[in-house]
N, C-alpha and C positions, 0 to 999 in steps of 0.2 A: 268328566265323570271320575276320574282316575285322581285330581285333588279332592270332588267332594267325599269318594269312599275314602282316602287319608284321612282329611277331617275326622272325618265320623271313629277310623279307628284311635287317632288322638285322642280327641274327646270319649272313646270309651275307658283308653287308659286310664285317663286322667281321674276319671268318677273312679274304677277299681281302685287307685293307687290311694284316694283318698275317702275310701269306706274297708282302706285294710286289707283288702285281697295282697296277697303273696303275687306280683304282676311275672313276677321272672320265672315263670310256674304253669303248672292245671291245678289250681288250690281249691276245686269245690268238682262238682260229681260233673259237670256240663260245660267246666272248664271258665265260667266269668257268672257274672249275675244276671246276664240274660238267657242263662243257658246256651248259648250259642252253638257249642261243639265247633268251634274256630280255635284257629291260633294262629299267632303271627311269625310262630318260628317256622323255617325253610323246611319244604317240605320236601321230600327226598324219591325220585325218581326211578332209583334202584334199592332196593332191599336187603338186607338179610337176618337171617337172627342170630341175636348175641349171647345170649342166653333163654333157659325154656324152667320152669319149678313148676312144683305143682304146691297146695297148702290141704290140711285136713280138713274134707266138707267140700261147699260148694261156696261159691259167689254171686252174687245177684248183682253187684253195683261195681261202677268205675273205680281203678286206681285213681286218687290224688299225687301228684310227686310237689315236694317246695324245692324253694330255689337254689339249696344244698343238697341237691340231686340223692334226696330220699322215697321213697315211694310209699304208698302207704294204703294198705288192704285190708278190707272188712271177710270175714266168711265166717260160716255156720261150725266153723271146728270137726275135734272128735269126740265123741261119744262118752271119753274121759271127764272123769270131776276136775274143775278146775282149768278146761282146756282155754286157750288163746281163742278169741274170736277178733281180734286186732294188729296187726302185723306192720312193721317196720322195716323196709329192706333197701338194701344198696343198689340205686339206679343202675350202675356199671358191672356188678356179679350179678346180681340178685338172692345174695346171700342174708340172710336174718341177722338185722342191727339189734331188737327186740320185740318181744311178743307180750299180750297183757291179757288175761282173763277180767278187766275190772269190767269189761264190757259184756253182756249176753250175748248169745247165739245169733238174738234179734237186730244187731247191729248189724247183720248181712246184706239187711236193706237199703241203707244207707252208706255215702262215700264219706271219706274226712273231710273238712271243711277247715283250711288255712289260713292265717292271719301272715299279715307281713313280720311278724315276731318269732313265725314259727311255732307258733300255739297252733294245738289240733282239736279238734270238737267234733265228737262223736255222737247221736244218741242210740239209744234200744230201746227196746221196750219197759224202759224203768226209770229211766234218766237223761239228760245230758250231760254228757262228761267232756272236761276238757284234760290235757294232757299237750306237756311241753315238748320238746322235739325226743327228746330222751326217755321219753315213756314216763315219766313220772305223773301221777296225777294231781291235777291243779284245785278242780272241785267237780263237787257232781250237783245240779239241782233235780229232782222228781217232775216225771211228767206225769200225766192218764193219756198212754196211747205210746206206740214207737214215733220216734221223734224221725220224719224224715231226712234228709239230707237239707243240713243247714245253709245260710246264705250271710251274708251283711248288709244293714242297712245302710244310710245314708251318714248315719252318726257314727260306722260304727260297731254300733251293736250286733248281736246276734240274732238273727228273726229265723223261723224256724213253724214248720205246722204240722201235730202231729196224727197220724193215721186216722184216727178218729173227728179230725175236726179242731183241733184245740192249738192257736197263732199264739204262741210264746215271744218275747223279746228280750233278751240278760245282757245283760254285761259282759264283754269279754272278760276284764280280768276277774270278779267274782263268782260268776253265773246268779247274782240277783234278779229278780225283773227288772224289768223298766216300767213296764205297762200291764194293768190287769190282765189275764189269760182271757184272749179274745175266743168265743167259740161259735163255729160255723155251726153246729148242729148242738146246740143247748141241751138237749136231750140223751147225746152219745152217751155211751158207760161203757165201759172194758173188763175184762175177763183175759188174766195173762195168758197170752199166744192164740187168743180167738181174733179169726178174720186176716192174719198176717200174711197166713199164704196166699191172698187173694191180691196183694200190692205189688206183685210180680205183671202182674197184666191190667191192673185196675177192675180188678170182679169189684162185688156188689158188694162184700164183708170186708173192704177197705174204702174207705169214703175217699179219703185224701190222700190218692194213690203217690204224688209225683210229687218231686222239686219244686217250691214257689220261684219265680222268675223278678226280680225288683230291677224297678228302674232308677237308677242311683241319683238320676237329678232329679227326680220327683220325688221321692219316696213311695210311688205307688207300687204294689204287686197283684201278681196275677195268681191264681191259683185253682187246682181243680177240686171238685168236691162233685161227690156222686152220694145224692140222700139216700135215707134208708125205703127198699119196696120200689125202685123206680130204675127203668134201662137207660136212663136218659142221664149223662154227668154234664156239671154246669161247669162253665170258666167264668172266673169270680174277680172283679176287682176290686183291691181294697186299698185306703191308703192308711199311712204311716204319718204322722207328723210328727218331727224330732221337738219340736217347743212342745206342745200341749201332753206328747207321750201317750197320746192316744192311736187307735186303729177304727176306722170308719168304713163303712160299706160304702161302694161305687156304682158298679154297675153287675147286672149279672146277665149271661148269655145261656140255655137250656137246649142249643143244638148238638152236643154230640152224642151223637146217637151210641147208645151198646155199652158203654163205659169208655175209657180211654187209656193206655201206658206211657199217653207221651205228656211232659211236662211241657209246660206254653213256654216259648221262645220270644223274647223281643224283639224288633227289627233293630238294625243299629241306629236309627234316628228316632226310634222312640214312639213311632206314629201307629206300629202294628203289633197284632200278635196275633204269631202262629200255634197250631194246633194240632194233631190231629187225633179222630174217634175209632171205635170199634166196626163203624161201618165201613168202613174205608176212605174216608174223608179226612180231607187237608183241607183245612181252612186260612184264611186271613181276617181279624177281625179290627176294627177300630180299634186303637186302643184308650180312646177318648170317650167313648158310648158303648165299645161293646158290640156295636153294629156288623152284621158281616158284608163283608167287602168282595169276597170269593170265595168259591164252593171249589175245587176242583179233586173230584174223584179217583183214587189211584189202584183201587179195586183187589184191597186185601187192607188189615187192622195191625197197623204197625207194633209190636212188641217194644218198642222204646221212641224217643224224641227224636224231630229231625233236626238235624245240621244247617243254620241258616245263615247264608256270609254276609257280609255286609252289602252289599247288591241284590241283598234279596233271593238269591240261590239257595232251594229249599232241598235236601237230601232226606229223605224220608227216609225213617230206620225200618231194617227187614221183620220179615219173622220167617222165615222159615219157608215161605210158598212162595216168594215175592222176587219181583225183578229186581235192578238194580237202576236208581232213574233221579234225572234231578226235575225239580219244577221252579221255573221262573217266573219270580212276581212280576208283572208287567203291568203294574198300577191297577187296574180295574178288572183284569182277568191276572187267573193265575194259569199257566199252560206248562204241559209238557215237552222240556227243551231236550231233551235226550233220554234213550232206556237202553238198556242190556239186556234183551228178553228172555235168552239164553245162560241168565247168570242166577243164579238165586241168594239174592241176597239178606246177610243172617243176623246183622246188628245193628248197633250205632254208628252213622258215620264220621269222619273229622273231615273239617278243610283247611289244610294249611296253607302258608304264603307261597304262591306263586302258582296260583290256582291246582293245588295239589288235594285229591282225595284220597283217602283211607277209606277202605271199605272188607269187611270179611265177608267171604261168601262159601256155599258150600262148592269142595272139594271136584269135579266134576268125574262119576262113574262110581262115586264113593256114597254111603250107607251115612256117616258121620265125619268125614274128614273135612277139613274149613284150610282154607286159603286166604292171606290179606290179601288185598290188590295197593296197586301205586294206580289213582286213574286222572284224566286229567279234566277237571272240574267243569270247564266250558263245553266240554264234546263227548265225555264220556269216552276215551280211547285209553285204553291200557299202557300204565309204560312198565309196568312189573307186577309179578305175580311169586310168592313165596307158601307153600305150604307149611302149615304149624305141625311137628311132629313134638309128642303127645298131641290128638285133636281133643283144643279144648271143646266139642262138640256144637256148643253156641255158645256165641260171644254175650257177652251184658254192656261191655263198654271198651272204649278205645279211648286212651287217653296220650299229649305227645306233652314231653318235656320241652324247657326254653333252648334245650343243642339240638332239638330235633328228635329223640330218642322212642321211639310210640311202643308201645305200653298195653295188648290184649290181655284182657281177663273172659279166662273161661266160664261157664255154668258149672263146668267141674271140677273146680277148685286148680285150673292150670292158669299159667299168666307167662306170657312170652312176649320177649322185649327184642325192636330190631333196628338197626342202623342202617347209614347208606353203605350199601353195597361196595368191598372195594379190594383192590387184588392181592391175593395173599392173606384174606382172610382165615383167622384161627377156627378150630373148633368151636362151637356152639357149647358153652355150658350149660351141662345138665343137674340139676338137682331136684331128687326128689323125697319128700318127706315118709311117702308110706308106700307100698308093696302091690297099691294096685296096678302098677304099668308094667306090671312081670304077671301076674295071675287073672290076666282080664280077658273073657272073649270078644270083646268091644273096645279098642282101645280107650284109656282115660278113666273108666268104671270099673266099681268093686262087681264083682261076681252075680252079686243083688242083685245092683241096676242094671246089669246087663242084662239081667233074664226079666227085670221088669219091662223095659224100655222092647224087648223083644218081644213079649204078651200086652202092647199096645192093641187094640185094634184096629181096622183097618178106617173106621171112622174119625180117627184121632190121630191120622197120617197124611203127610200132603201125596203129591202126583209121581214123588220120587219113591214115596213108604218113610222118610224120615217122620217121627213122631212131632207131633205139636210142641212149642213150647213149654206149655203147661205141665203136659203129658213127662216131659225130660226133665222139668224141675223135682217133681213129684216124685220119678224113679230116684234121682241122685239123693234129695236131701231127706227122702224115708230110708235110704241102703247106702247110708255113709261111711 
């Protein structure tokens, strides 16, 4: 077992190395092109943090870092003409290398996406933009719709699908097309910043909430898409052909119930793809017909993608109300191999090498406070637990560097970075850009949001009284 999961991880480098991923790296939102939330760097047993910042605004999406230990963050800004909604920062301080306004607000949806050149590709709600390591801009092409979080193909190129429905493919170095603008729903039209805030969870006014997921020796991707009038989102296969330069429909699947936030996951051999809906449903589906293979229940609607290793180890991302648990593919059933019932778990999770998980959970007796864990992949057993001071309140993404260095970004525009643990550890650097973590009755939040997030009701709160999702995004990014 243990040569054919090597295989498998070989053979995935090998496809990144050679469709341009930054491999020494998390160069895209999910960390590879199968979305996976893996990495192969050592994962770290003891913790600590090295530094904590916070940015103006909030963030909805994972750091990217490349292989020159720079990091690189999207958020909503401040309220200022001309503000940065694009940041550049030093893996080892977390000090600001550069910042760019060429980007909108609406790039908070989206992570950076990496080439092995260190070219960055951004979109918003107006364009794709690339940009060289140094902030300089490269070019921009015009989209209709926010461009989600981009990917690369098999050639190469750039493929990308935006809110609305609308499969792009460019050029890296010019941003021309390749191929006519493919569109899932013929019909969409857009109206700037209408239906955006709904891509946070996959509502009904973002069609194409998530990440496309491509399979590098195919060319095939998967993608989700939730028509307009209907509770029901499909996961879509399409393929790519690098000769003809076309995009073709495949197969389509009309089971997840409610809409969906999680972007489909590949298996590492290419045979599956996972999912999951608004019901509370994990799925496994062919990835050849689209058929489902397993249903298994986990009885809350995960706010992001799960983490799936290469053996099939599925980590479901929290939201808020939810345990902490893994589920094992076991060919024809998918079962619950461990939970934390007692743990609530609040993001996305990572697995890194040596069966090591990353997982943020709430604080335990606390209102908002969040804790990463070090847990151990097979059994679920803690080897370390570190709280985030400032609480980035809830997580979006976890991301880990090629020395190991992991990487939370908050909802509330905090991002704190932490090492392995080790004696004679220095102070934690602190940096903070604006005045909220001195005048706030809620740690993390302006004044605003504290009195929003406080006039939740009580229908719009889990078992603990912490507010939904939704409900937290809505407070921060209306009282920035």
């Amino acid at each position: 077992m243990k040569v054919i999961q090597t295989l498998l991880l070989v053979l995935a480098y090998s496809a990144l190395l050679s469709a341009c991923y930054d491999t020494d790296a998390w160069p895209t939102i999910h960390g590879d092109a199968r979305n996976s939330d893996t990495t192969i760097a050592r994962g770290f047993t003891s913790l600590q943090p090295i530094w904590v910042r916070d940015f103006p605004g909030a963030i909805a999406a994972a750091a990217t870092i490349d292989g020159e230990h720079q990091i690189y963050v999207t958020t909503t800004g401040s309220a200022e003409t001309n503000a940065c909604h694009l940041y550049a920062i030093d893996q080892s301080s977390g000090e600001d290398l550069w910042c760019t306004a060429e980007v909108n607000r609406w790039a908070v949806g989206s992570s950076v996406l990496i080439d092995i050149e260190g070219n960055l590709f951004i979109g918003d709600d107006e364009a794709m933009h690339s940009f060289d390591r140094d902030g300089h801009l490269r070019w921009e092409t015009p989209t209709v719709g926010a461009a989600i979080s981009a990917q690369f193909a098999s050639d190469s190129h750039l493929i990308f699908i935006t809110h609305i429905g609308q499969v792009m493919v460019l050029t890296r170095g010019t941003g021309e097309l390749v191929t006519p603008v493919y569109e899932l729903l013929p019909e969409a039209t857009y109206e700037p910043g209408a239906g955006l805030g709904d891509c946070l969870l996959g509502g009904p006014d973002c069609p194409s909430a998530n990440t496309l997921a491509m399979d590098l020796s195919t060319g095939r991707f998967y993608a989700t898409l939730r028509p307009p009038a209907t509770s029901v989102t499909e996961l879509r296969a399409l393929q790519y052909d690098p000769k003809s330069r076309l995009i073709t429909p495949v197969w389509t699947n009309d089971s997840l119930g409610g809409g969906t936030a999680s972007s489909p996951v590949i298996s590492a051999d290419g045979g599956r793809v996972y999912v999951n809906d608004n019901d509370g449903n994990y799925l496994a589906l062919d990835a050849i017909t689209g058929a489902e293979i397993w249903n298994a229940n986990i009885g809350y609607s995960p706010a992001g993608s799960p983490s799936v290793s290469t053996e099939g180890r599925g980590i479901p991302a929290g939201a808020g109300t939810s345990r902490l648990m893994a589920i094992q593919d076991l060919g024809s059933e998918g079962t619950i191999s461990w939970s934390r019932d007692t743990v609530t778990h609040l993001g996305v999770a990572v697995q890194a090498a040596g069966d090591v998980l990353y997982a943020t959970v709430r604080q335990p007796g606390t209102f908002l406070g969040v804790d990463v864990l070090s847990v151990n992949a097979r059994t679920g057993g803690e080897h370390d637990r570190q709280t985030l001071s400032p609480s980035p309140i809830a997580t979006v993404g976890t991301s880990v560097a090629a020395d190991g260095t992991v990487v939370v970004a908050g909802i509330n525009g905090v991002v704190t970075a932490l090492r392995e643990a080790a004696d004679g550890a220095g102070a934690v650097e602190r940096i903070f850009q604006t005045d909220r973590f001195a005048d706030t009755s809620i740690e993390g939040v302006t004044v605003d949001a504290a009195a929003c997030i406080l006039s939740v009701p009580d229908a719009d709160r889990d078992a603990h009284g912490t507010p939904q999702l939704s409900s937290l995004w809505d407070c921060i990014t209306q009282n920035p």
